[in-house]
C-alpha positions in Angstrom: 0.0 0.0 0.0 2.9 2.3 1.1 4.5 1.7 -2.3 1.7 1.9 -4.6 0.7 5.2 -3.0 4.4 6.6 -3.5 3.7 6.1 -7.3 0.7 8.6 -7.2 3.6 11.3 -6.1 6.8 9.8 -7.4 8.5 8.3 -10.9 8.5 4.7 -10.8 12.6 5.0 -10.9 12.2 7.4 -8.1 10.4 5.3 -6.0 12.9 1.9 -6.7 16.0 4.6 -5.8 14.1 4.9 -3.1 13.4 1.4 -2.1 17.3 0.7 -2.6 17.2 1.4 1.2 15.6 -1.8 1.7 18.2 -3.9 0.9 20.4 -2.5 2.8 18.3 -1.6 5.5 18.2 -5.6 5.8 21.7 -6.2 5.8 21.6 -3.8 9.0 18.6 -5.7 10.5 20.2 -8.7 9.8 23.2 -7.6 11.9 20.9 -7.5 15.1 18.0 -10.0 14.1 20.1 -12.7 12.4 23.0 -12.6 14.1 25.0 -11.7 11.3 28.3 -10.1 10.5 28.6 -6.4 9.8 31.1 -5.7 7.4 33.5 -2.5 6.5 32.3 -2.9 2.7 28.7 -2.5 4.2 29.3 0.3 5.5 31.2 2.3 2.6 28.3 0.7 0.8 25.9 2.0 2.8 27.6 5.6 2.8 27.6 5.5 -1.3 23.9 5.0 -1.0 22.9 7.7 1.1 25.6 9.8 -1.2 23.8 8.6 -4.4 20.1 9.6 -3.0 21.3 13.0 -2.6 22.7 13.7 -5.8 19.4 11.2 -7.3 17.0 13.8 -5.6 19.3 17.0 -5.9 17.1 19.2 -7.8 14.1 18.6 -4.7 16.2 18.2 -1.1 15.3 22.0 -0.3 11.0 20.6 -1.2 11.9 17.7 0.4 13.2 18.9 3.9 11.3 22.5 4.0 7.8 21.8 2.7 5.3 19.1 3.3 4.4 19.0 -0.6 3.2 15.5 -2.8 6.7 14.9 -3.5 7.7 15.0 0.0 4.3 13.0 0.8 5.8 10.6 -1.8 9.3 10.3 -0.2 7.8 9.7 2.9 5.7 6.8 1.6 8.7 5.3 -0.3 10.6 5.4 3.5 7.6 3.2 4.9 7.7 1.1 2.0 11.2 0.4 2.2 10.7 0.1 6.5 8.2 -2.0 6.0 10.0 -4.9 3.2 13.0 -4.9 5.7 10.2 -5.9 8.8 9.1 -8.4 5.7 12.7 -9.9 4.5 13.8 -10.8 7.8 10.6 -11.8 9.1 10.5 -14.4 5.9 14.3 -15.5 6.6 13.2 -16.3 10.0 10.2 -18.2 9.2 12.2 -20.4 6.4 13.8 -22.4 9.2 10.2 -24.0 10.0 8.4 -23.2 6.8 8.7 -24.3 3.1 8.6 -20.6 1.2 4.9 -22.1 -0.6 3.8 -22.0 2.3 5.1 -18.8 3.9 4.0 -17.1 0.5 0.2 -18.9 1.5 0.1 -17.5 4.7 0.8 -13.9 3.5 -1.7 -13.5 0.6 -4.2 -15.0 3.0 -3.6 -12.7 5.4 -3.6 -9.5 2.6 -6.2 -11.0 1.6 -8.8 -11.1 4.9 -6.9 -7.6 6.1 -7.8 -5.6 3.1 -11.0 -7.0 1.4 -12.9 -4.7 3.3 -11.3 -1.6 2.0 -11.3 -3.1 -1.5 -14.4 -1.8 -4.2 -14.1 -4.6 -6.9 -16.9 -2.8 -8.9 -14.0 0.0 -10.3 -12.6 -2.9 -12.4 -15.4 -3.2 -14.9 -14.6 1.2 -15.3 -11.4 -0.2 -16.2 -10.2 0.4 -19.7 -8.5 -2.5 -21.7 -4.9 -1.2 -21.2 -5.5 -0.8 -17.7 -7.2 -4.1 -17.2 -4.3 -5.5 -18.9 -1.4 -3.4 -16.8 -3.3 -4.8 -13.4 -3.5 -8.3 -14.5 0.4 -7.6 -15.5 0.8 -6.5 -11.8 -1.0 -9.0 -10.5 0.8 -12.2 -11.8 4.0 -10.1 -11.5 3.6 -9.8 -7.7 2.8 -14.0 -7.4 6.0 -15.2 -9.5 8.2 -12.4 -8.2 7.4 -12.9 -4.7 7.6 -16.8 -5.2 11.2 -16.5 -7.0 11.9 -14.0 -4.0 11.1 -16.8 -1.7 12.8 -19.5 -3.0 16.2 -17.7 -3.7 15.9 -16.5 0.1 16.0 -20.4 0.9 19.3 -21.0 -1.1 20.8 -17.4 -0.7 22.3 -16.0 2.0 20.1 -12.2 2.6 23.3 -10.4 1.2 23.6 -12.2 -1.8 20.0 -12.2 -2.8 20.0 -8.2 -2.1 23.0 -7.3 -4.5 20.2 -8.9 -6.7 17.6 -6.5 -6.2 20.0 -3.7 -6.2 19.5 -4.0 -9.9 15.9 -2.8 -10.3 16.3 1.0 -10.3 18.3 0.6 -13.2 16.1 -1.4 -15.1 13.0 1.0 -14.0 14.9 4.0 -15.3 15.9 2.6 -18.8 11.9 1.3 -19.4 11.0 4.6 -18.0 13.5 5.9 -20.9 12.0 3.3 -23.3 8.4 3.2 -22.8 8.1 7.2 -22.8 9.7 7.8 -26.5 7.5 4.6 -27.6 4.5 5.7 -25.7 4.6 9.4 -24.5 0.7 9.5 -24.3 0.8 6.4 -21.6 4.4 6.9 -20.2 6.1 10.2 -18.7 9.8 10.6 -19.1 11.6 10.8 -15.9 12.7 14.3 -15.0 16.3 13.6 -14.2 19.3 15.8 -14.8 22.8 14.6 -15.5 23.8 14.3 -11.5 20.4 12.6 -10.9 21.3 9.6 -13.3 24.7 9.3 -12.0 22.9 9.5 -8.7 20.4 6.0 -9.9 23.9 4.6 -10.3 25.6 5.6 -7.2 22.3 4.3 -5.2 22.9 1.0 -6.9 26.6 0.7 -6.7 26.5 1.6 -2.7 23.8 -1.5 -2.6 25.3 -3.9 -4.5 28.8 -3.2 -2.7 26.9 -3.2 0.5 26.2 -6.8 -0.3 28.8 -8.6 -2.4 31.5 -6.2 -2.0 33.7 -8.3 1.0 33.4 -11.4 -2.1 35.4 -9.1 -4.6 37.8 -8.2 -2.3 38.5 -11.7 -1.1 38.4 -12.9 -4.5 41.3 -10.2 -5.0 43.4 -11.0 -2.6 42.8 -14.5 -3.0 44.4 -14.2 -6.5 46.8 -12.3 -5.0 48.0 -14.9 -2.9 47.6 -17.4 -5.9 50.2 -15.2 -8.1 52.6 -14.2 -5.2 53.2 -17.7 -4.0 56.8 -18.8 -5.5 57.2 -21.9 -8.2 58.9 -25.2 -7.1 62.3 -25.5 -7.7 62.8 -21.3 -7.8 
């Protein structure tokens, strides 16, 4: 809910850059909840992130921090989003240790299902138009075999690993975002990004991704290192 009513206020890429903070907000929870290590590359991860946000969002930080506006409405709802997948992640890594991800998955759209129903007004689908019907059936299915995939690689993957994952989405948002806007202007807007705000979608990513795989590629270094150094029989 928090997510979907970001959108009404935010890009789509805006709210992913956004949700990049769940990721890493889960490494961090995972640190306290799961017991596990906090690492140096976290932490210059975590420090890119923020750093990318704030060039991502330069053009709005004064709206953002002075004036309770939509777009600051929007931020905020992206935060709880964000908050509210970490509460989600760790809660469905916990829960894997008695329960087959099928069935955690079960259990949560049942639950959606009885919590919300009575807020929901089925009779708006039939206003629907075609390409609408068609984008919420889209969203629909997309939500079952995304979550499900989510669930199973959170049963074979540690957290960090299937974050550096996710970390790609923003990326992928804002080059559809690009794409869908010069095929379909009418349907699609073009995100309003400057130069420093793309290079800010990519510092955002970068930070998250390093947050979560970066201690691999520098034991992989000096791994190598070690490999190359070591000297040859007989020398």
């Amino acid at each position: 809910i928090l997510f979907t009513s970001s959108l009404q206020y935010l890009s789509p890429t805006a709210s992913q850059v956004i949700g990049q903070l769940s990721p890493v907000g889960m490494m961090v929870a995972s640190v306290f909840i799961l017991k596990e290590k906090m690492r140096s590359t976290q932490v210059v991860g975590a420090l890119m992130l923020l750093s990318g946000l704030v060039m991502f969002f330069n053009t709005s930080l004064v709206e953002i921090f002075t004036k309770l506006t939509d777009y600051t409405w929007g931020v905020i709802f992206g935060v709880g989003a964000a908050t509210v997948w970490v509460s989600y992640g760790v809660a469905q890594k916990v829960l894997l240790r008695r329960l087959a991800s099928p069935q955690i998955l079960f259990l949560l759209y049942t639950l959606c299902t009885i919590a919300l129903f009575p807020l929901a007004k089925p009779g708006v689908i039939a206003q629907l138009s075609h390409w609408q019907l068609a984008c919420l059936i889209f969203c629909g299915l997309n939500t079952l075999v995304g979550y499900g995939a989510l669930a199973e690689a959170m049963a074979r993957w540690q957290a960090a690993q299937v974050s550096a994952i996710i970390t790609l989405t923003p990326l992928f948002t804002l080059f559809f975002s690009d794409l869908l806007s010069l095929a379909w202007p009418d349907f699609f807007a073009r995100p309003m990004l400057n130069l420093l705000g793309y290079l800010g979608a990519f510092v955002v990513v970068a930070g998250a991704m390093y947050s979560a795989i970066g201690h691999r590629i520098w034991g992989g270094l000096r791994k190598h290192t070690t490999v190359v150094s070591q000297p040859r029989a007989g020398e």
